[in-house]
N, CA, C and O atoms as a MOPAC input file, in Angstrom:
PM7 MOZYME 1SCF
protein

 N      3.18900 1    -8.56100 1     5.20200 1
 C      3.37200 1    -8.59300 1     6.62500 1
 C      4.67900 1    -7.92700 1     6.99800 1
 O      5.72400 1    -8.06400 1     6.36200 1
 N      4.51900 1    -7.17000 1     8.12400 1
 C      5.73300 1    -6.51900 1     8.49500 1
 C      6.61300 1    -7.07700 1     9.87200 1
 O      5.96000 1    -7.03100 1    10.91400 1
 N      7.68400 1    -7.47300 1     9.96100 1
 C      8.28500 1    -8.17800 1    11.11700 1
 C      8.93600 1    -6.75500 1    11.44100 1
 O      9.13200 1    -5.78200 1    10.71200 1
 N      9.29400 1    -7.05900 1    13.26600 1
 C      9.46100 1    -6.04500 1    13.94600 1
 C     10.89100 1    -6.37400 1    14.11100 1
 O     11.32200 1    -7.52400 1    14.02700 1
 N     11.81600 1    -5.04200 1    14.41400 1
 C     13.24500 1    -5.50300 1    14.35500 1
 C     13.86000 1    -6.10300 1    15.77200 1
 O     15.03800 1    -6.35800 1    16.02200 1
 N     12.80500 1    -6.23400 1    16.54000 1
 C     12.99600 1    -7.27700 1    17.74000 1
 C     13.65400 1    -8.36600 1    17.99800 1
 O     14.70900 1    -8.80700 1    18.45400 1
 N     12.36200 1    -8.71800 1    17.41000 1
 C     11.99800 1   -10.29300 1    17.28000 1
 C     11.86000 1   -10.61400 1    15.90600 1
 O     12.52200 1    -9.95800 1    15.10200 1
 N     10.89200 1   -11.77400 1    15.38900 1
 C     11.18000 1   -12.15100 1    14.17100 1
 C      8.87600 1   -12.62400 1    14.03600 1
 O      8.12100 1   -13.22400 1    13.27100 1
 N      8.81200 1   -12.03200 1    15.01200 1
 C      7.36400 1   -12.35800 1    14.86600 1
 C      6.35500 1   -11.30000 1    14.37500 1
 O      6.19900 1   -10.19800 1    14.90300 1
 N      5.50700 1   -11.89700 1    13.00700 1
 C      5.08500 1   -11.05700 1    12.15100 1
 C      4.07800 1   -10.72900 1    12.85000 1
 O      3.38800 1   -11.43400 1    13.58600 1
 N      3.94100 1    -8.75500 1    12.41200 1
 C      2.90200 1    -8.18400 1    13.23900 1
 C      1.64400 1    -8.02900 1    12.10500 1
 O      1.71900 1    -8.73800 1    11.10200 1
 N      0.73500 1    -7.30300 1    12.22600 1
 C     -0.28100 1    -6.73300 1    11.29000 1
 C     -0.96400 1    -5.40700 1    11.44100 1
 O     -0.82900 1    -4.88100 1    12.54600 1
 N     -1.58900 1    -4.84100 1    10.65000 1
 C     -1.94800 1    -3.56100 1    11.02800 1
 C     -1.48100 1    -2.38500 1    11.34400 1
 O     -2.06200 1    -1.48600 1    11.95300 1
 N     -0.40500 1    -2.40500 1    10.91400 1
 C      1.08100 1    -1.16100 1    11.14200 1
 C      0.94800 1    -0.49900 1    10.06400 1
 O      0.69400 1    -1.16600 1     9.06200 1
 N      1.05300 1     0.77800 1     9.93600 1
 C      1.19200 1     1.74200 1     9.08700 1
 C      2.21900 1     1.17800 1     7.75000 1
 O      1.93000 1     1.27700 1     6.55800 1
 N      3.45900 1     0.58200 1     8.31600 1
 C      4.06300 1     0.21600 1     7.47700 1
 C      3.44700 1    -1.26300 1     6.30000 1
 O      4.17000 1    -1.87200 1     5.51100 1
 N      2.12900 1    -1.47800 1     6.51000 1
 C      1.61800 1    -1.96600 1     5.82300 1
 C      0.91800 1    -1.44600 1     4.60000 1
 O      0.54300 1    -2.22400 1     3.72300 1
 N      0.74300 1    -0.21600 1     4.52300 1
 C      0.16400 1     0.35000 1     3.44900 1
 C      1.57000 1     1.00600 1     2.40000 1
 O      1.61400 1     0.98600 1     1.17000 1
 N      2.21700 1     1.34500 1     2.98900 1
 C      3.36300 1     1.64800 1     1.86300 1
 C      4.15600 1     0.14300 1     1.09800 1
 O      4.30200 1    -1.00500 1     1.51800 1
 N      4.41000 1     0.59200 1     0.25000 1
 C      5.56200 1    -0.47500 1    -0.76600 1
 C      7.15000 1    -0.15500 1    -0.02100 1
 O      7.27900 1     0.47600 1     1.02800 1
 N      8.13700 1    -0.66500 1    -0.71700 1
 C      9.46500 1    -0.60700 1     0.04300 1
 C      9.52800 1     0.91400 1    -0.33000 1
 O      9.47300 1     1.63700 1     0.66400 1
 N      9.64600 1     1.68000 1    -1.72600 1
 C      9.94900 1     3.19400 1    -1.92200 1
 C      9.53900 1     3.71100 1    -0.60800 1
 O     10.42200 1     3.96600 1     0.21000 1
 N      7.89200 1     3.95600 1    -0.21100 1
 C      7.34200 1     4.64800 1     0.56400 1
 C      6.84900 1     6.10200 1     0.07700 1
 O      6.76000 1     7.02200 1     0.89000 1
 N      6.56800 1     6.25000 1    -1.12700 1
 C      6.40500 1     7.49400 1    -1.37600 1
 C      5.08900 1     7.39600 1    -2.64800 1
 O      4.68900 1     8.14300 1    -3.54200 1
 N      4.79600 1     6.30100 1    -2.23000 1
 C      2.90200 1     5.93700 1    -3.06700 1
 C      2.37800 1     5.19000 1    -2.14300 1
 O      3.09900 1     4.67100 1    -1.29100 1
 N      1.01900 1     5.01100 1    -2.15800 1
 C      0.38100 1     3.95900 1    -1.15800 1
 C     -0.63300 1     3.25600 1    -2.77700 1
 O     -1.21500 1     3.98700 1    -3.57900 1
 N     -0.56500 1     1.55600 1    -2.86300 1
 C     -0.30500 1     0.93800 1    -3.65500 1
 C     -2.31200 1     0.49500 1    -3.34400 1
 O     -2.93500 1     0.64800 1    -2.29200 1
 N     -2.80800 1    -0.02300 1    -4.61500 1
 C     -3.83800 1    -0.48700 1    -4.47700 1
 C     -4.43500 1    -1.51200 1    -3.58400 1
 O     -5.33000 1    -1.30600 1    -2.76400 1
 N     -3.68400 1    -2.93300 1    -3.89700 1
 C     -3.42500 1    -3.71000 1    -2.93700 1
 C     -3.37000 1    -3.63300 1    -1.28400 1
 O     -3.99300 1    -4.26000 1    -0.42700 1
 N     -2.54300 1    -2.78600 1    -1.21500 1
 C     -2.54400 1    -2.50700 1     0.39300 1
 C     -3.47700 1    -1.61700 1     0.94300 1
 O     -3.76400 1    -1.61300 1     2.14000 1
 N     -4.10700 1    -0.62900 1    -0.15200 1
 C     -5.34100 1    -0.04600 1     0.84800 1
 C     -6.43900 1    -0.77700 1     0.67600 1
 O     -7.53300 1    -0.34400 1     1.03600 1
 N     -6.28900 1    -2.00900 1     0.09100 1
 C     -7.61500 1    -3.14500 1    -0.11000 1
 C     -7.62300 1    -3.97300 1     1.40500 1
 O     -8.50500 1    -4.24800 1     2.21900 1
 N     -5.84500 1    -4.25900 1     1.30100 1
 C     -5.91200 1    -5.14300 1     2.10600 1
 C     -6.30900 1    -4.67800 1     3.91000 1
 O     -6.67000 1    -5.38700 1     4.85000 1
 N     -6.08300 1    -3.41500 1     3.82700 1
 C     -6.00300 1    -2.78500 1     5.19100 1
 C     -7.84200 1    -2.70800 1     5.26700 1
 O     -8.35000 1    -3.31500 1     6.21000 1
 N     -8.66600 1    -2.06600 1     4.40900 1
 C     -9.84000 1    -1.65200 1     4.22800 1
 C    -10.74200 1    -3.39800 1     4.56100 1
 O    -11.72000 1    -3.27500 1     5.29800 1
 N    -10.52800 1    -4.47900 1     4.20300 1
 C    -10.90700 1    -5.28200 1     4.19500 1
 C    -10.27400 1    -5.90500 1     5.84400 1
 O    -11.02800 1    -6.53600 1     6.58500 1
 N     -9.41800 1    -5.73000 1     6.06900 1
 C     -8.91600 1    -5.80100 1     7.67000 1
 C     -9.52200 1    -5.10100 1     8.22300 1
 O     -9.51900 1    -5.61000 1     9.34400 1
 N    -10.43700 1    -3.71300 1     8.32000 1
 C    -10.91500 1    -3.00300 1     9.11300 1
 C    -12.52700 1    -3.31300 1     8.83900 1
 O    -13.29000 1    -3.28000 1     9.80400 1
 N    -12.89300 1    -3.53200 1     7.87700 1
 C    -14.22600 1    -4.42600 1     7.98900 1
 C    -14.52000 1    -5.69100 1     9.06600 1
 O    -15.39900 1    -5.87400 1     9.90800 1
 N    -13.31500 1    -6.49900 1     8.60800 1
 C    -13.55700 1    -7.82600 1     9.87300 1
 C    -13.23700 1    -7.05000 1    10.90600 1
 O    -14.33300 1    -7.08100 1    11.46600 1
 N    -12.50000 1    -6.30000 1    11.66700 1
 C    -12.67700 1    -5.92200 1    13.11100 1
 C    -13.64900 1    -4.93900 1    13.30900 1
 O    -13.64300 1    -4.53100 1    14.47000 1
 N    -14.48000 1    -4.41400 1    12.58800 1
 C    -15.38800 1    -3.72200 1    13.09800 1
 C    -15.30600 1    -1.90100 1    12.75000 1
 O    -16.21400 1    -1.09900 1    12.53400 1
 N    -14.09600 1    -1.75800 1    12.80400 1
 C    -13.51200 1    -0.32100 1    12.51100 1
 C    -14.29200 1     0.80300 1    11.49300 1
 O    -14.57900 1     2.00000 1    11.48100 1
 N    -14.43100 1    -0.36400 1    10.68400 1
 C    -15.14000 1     0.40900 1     9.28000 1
 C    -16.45500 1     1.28600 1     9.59300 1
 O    -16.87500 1     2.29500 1     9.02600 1
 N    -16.87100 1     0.69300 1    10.48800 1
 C    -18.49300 1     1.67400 1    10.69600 1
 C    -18.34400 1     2.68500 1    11.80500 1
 O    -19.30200 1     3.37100 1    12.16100 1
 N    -16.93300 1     2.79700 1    12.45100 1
 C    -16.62600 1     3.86600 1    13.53500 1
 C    -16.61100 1     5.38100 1    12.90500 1
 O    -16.94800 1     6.44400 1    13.42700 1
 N    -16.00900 1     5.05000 1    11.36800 1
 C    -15.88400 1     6.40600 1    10.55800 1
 C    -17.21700 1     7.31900 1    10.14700 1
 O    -18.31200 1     6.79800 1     9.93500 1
 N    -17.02200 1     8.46800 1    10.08100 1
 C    -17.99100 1     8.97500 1     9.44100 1
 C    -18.01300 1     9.46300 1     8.03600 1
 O    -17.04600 1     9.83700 1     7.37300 1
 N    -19.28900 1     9.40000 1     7.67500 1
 C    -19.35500 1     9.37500 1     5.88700 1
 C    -18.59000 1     9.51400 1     5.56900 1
 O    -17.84500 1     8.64900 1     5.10900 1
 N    -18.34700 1    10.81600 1     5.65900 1
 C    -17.52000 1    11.89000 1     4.79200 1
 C    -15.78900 1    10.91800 1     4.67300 1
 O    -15.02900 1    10.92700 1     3.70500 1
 N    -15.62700 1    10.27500 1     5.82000 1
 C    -14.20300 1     9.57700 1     6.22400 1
 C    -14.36900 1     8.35200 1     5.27700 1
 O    -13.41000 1     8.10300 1     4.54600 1
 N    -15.56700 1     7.48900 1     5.19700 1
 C    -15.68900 1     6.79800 1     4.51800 1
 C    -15.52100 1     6.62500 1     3.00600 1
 O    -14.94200 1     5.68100 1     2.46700 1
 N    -16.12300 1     7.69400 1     2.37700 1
 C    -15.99100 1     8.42100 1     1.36000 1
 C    -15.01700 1     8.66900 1     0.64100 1
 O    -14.73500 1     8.15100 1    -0.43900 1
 N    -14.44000 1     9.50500 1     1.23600 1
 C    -12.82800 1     9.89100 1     1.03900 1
 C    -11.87700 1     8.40900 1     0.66400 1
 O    -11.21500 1     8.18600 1    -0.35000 1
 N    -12.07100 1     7.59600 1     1.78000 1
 C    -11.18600 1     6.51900 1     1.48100 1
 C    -11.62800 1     5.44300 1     0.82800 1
 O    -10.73000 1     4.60600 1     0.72700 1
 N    -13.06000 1     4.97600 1     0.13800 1
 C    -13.51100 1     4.83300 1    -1.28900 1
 C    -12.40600 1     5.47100 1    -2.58800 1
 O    -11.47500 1     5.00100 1    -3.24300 1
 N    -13.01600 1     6.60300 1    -2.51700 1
 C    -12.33400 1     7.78500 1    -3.41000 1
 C    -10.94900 1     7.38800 1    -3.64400 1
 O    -10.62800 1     7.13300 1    -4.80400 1
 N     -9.90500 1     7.27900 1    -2.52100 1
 C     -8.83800 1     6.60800 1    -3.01300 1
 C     -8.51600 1     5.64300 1    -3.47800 1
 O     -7.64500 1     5.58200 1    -4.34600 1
 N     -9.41900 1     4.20800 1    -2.80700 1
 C     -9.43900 1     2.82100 1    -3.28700 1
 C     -9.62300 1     3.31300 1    -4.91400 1
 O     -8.60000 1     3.28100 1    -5.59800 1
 N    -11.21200 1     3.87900 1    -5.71600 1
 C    -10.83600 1     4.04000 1    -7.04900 1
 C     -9.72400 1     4.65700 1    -7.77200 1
 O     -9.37600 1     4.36700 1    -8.91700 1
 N     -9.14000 1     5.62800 1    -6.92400 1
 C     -8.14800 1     6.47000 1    -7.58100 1
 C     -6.75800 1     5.22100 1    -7.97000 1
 O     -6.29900 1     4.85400 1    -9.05200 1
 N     -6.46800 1     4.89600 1    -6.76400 1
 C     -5.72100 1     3.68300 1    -6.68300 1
 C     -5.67900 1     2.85300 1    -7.86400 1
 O     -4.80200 1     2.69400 1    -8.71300 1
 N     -7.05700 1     2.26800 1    -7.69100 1
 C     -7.34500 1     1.42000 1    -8.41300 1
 C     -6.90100 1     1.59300 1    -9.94300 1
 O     -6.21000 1     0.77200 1   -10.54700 1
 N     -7.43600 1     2.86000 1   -10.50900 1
 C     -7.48500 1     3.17800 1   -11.46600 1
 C     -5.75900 1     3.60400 1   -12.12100 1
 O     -5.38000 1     3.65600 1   -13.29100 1
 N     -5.19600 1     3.79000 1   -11.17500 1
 C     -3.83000 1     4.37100 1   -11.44700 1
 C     -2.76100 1     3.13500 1   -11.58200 1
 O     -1.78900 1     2.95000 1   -12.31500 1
 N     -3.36600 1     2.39300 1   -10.56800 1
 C     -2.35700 1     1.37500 1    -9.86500 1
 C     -1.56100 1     2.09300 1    -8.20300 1
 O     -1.43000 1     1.33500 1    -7.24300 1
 N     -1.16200 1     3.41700 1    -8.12500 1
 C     -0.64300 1     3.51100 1    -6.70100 1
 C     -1.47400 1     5.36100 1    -6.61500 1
 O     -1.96600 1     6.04800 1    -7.51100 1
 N     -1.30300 1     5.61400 1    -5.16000 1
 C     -1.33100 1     6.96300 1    -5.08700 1
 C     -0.31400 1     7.26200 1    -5.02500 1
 O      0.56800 1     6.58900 1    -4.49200 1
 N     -0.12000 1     8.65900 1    -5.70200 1
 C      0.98300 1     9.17600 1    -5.67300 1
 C      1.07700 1    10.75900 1    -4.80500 1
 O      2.03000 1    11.30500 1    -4.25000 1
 N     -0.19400 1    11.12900 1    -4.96100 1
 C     -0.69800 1    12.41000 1    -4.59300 1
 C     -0.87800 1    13.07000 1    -3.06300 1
 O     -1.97200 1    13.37300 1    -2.58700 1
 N      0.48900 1    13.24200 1    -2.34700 1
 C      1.24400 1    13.88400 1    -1.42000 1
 C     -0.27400 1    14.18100 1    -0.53300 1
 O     -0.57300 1    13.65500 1     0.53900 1
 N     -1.06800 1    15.12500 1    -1.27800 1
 C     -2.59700 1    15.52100 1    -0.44900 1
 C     -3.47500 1    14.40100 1     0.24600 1
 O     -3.87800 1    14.30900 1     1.40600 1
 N     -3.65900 1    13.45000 1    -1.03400 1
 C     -4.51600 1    12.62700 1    -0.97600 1
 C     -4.12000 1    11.28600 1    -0.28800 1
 O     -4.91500 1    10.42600 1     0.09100 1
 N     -2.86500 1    11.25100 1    -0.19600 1
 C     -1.93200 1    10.33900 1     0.79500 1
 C     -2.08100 1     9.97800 1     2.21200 1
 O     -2.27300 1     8.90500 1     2.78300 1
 N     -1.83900 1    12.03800 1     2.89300 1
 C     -2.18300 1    12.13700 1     3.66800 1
 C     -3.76800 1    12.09400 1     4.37600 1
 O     -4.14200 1    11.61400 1     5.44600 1
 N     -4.34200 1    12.64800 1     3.54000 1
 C     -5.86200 1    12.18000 1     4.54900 1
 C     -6.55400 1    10.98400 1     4.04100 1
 O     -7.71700 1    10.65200 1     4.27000 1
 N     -5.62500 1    10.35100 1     3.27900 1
 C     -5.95400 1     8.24200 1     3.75700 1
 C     -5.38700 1     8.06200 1     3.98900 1
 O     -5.11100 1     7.15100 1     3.20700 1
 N     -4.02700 1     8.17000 1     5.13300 1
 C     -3.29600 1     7.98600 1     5.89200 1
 C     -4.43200 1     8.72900 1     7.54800 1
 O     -4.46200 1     8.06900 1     8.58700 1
 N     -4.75500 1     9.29600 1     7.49700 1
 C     -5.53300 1     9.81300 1     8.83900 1
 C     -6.72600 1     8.90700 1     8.99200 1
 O     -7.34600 1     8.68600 1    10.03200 1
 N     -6.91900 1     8.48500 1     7.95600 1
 C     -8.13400 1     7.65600 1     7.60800 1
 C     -7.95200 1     6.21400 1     8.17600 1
 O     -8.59700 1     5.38900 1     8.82300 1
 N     -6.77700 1     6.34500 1     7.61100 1
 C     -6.41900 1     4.51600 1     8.27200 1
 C     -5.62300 1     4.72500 1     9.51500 1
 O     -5.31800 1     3.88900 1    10.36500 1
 N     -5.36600 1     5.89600 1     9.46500 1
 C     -4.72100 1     5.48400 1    10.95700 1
 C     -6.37400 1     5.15500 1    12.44600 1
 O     -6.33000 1     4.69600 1    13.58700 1
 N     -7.44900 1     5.63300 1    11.67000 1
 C     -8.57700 1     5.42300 1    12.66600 1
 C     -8.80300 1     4.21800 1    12.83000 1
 O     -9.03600 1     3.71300 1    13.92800 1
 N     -8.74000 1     3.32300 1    11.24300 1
 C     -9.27500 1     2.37400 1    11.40000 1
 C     -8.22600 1     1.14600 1    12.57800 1
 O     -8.65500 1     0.61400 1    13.60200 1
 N     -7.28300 1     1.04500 1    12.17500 1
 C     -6.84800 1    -0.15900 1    12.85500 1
 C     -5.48800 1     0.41000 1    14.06000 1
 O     -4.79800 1    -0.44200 1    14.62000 1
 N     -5.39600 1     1.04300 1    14.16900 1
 C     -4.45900 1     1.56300 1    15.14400 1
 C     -4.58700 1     1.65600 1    16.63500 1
 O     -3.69300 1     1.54100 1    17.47300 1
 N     -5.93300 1     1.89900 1    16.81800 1
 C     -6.37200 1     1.91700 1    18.04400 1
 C     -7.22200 1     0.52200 1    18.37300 1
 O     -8.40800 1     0.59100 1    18.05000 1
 N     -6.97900 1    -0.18200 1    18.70600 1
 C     -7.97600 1    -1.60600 1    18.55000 1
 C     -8.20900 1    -1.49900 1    20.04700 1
 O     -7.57300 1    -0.99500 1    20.97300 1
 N     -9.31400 1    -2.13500 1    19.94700 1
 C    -10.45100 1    -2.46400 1    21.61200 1
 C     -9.62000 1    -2.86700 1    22.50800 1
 O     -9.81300 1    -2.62200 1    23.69800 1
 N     -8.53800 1    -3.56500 1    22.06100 1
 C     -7.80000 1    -4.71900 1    23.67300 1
 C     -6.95000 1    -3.54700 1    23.76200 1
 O     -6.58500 1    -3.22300 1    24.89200 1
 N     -6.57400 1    -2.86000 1    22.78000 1
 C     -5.04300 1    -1.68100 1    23.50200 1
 C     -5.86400 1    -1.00500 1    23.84300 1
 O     -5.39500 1    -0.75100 1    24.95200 1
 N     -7.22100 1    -0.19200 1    23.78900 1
 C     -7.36000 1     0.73700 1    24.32300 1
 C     -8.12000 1     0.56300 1    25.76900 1
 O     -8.22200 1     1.50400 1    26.55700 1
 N     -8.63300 1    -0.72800 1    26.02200 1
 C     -8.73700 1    -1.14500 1    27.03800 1
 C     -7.62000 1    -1.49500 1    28.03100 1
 O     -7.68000 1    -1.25100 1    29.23600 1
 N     -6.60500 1    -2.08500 1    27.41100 1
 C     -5.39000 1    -2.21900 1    28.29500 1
 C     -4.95500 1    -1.27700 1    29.04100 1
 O     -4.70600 1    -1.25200 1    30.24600 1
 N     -4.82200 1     0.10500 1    27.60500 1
 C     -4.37000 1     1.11700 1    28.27300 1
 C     -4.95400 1     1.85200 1    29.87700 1
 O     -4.36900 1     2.19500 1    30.90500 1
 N     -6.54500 1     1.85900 1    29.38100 1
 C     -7.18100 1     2.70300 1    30.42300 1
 C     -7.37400 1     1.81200 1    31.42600 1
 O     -8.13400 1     2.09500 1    32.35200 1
 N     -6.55400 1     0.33100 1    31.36000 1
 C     -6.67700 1    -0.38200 1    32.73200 1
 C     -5.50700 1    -0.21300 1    33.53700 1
 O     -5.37500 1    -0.23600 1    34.76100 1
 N     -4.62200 1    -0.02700 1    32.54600 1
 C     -2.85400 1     0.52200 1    33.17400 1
 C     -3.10300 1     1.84500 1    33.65300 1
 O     -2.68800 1     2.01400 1    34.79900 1
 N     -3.74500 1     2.99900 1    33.04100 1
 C     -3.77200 1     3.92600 1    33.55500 1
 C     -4.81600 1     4.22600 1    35.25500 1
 O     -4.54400 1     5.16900 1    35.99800 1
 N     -5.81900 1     3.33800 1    35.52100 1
 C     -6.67200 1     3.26900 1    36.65100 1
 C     -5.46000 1     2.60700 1    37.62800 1
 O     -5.21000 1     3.29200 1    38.62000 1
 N     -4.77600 1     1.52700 1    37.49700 1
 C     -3.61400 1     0.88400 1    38.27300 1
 C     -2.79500 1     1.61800 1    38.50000 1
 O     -2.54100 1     1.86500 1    39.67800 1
 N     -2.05000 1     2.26300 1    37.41700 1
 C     -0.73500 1     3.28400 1    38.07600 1
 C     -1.32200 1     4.67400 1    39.02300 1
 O     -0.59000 1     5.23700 1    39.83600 1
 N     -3.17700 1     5.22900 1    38.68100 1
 C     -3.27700 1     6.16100 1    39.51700 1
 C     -3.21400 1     5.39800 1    40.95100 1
 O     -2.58800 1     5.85700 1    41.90600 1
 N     -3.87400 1     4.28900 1    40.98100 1
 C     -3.91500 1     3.55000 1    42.37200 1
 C     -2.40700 1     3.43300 1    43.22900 1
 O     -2.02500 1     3.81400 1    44.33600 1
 N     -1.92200 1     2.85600 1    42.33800 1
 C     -0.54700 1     1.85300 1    42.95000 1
 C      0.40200 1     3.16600 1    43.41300 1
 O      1.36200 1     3.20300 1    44.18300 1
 N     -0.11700 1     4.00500 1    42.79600 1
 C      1.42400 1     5.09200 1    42.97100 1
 C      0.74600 1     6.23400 1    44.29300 1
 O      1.42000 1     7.18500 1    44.68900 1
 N     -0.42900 1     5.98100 1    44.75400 1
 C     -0.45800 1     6.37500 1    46.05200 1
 C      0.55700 1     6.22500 1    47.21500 1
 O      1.24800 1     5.21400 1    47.08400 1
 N      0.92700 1     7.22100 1    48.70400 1
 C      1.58400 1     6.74300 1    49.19100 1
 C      1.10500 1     5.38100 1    50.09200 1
 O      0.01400 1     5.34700 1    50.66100 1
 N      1.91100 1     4.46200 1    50.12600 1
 C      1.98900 1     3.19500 1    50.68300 1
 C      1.15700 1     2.17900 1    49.65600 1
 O      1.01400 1     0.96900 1    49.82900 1
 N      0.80100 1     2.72400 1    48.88500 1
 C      0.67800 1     1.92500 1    47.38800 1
 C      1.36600 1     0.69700 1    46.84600 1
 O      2.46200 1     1.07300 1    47.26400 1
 N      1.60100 1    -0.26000 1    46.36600 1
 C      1.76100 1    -1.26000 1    45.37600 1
 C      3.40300 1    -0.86400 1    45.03600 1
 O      4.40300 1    -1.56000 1    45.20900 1
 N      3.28000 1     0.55900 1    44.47300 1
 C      4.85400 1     0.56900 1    44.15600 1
 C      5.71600 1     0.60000 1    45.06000 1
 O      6.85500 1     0.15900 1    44.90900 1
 N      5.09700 1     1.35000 1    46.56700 1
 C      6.00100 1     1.10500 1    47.25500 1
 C      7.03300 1     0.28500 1    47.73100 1
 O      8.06500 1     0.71300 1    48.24700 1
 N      6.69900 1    -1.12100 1    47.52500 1
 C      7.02300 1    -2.62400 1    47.93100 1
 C      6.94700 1    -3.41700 1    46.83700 1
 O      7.12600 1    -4.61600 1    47.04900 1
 N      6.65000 1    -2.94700 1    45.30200 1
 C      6.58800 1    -3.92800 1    44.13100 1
 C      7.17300 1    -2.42200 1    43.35200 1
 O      6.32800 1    -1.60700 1    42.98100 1
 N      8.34200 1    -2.19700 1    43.18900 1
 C      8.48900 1    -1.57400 1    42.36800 1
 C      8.60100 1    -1.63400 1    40.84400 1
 O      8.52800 1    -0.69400 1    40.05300 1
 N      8.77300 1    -2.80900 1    40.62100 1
 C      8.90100 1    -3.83500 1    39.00900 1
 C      7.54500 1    -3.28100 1    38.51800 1
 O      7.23500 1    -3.15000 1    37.33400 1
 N      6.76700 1    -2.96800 1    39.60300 1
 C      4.93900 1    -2.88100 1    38.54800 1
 C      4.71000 1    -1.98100 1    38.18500 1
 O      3.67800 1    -1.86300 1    37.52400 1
 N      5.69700 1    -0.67000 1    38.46900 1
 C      5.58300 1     0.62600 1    37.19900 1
 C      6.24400 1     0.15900 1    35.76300 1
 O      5.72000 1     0.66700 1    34.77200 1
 N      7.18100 1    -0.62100 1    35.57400 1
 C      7.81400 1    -0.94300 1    34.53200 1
 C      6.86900 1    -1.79300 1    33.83100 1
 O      6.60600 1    -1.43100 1    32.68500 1
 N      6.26900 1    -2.89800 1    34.28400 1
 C      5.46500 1    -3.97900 1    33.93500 1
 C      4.07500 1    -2.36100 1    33.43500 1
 O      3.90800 1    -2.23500 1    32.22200 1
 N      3.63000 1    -1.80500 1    33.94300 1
 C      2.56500 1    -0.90800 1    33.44100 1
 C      2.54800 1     0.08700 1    32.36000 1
 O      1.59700 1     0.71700 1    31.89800 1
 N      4.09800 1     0.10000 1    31.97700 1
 C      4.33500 1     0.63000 1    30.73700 1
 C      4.67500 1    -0.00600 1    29.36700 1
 O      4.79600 1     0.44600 1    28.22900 1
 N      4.76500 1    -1.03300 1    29.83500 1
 C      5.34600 1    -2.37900 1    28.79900 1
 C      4.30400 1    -3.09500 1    27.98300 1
 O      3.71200 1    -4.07600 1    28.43600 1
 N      4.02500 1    -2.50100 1    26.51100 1
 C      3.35400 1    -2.95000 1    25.49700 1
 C      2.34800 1    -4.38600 1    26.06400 1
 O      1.13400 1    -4.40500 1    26.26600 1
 N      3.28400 1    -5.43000 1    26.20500 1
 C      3.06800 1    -6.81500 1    25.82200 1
 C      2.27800 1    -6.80600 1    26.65800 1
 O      1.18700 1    -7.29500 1    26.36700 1
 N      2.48600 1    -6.22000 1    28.13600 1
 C      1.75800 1    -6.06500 1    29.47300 1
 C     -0.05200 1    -5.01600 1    29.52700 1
 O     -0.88000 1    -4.87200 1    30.42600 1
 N     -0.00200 1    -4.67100 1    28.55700 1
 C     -0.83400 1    -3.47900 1    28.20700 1
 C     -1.89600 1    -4.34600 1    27.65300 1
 O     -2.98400 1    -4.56500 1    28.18500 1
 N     -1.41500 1    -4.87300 1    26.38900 1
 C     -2.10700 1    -5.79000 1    25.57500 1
 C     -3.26100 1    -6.79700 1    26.66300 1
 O     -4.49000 1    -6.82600 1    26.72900 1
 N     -2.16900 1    -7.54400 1    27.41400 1
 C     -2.54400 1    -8.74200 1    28.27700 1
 C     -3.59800 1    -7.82300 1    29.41200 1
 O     -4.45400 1    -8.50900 1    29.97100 1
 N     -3.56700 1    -6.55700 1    29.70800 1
 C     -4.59600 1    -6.57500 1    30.29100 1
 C     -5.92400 1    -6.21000 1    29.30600 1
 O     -7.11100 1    -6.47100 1    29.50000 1
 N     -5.46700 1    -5.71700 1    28.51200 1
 C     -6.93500 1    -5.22800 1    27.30100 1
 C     -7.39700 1    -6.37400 1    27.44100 1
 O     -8.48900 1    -6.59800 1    27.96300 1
 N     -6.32000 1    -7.58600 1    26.81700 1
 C     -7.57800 1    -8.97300 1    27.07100 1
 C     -8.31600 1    -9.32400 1    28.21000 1
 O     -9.45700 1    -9.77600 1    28.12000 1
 N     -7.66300 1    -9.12300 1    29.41200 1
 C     -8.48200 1    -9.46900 1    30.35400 1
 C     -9.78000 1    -8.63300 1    30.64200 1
 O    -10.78000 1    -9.22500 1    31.04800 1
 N     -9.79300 1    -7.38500 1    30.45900 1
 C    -10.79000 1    -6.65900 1    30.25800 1
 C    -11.57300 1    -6.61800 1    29.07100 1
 O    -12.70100 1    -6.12500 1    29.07800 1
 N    -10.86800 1    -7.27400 1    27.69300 1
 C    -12.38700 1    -7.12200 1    26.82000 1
 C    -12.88700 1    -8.82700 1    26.79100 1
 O    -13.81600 1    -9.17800 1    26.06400 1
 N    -12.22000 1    -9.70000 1    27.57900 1
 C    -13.28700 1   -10.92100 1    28.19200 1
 C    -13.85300 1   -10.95500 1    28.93400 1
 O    -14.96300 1   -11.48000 1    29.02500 1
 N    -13.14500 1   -10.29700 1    29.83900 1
 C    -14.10200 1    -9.91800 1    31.44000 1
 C    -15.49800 1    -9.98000 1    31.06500 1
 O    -16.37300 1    -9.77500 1    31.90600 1

């Protein structure tokens, strides 16, 4: 688990989860653990074969080695995982709910005019998140 230099509250699903402290192999373990994280959310079947494939291919390589080391093969299971868990349903819903609000609000005589705090609040992570949820319960 990786803590953010914020706060002290552990996040998941960060890139910095697949590297070890070096950073210059991606370790068996962690492309298990990420690959098996993108199964329970769903991610895993967004890829196509060929994407799928590929990042098999490393799990054995991995496996077989103990880490990747291979600069090539790094990178496109690094593109690989960045599909799977990076973009999740509530941020990308949040987002495109922040983005329908700020086209609205920033009309003239709009929302910002008289609430100016709600452009700041519309760029602000935590705020982003909280609307994805409200939109992927809605």
């Amino acid at each position: 688990m990786h803590t953010t230099p914020h706060n002290s509250i552990p996040s998941r699903g960060r890139l910095g989860d697949l590297f070890p402290h070096d950073g210059d192999s991606l370790s068996y373990s962690s492309l298990v653990r990420f690959w098996r994280r993108s199964i329970r959310n769903r991610s895993w079947g967004r890829l196509s074969t060929a994407e799928r494939g590929l990042y098999r291919c490393a799990l054995w390589v991995a496996k077989a080695r103990g880490k990747i080391t291979n600069t090539r093969l790094m990178v496109q299971t690094l593109r690989v995982a960045l599909k799977l868990g990076f973009q999740s349903r509530i941020a990308k819903a949040g987002r495109a709910r922040a983005m329908m609000m700020f086209e609205k609000y920033a009309r003239p005589g709009g929302v910002f005019s008289w609430a100016p705090r709600m452009r700041e609040w519309l760029y602000d992570p935590k705020y982003i998140v909280y609307l994805g949820a409200l939109e992927v319960n809605a």
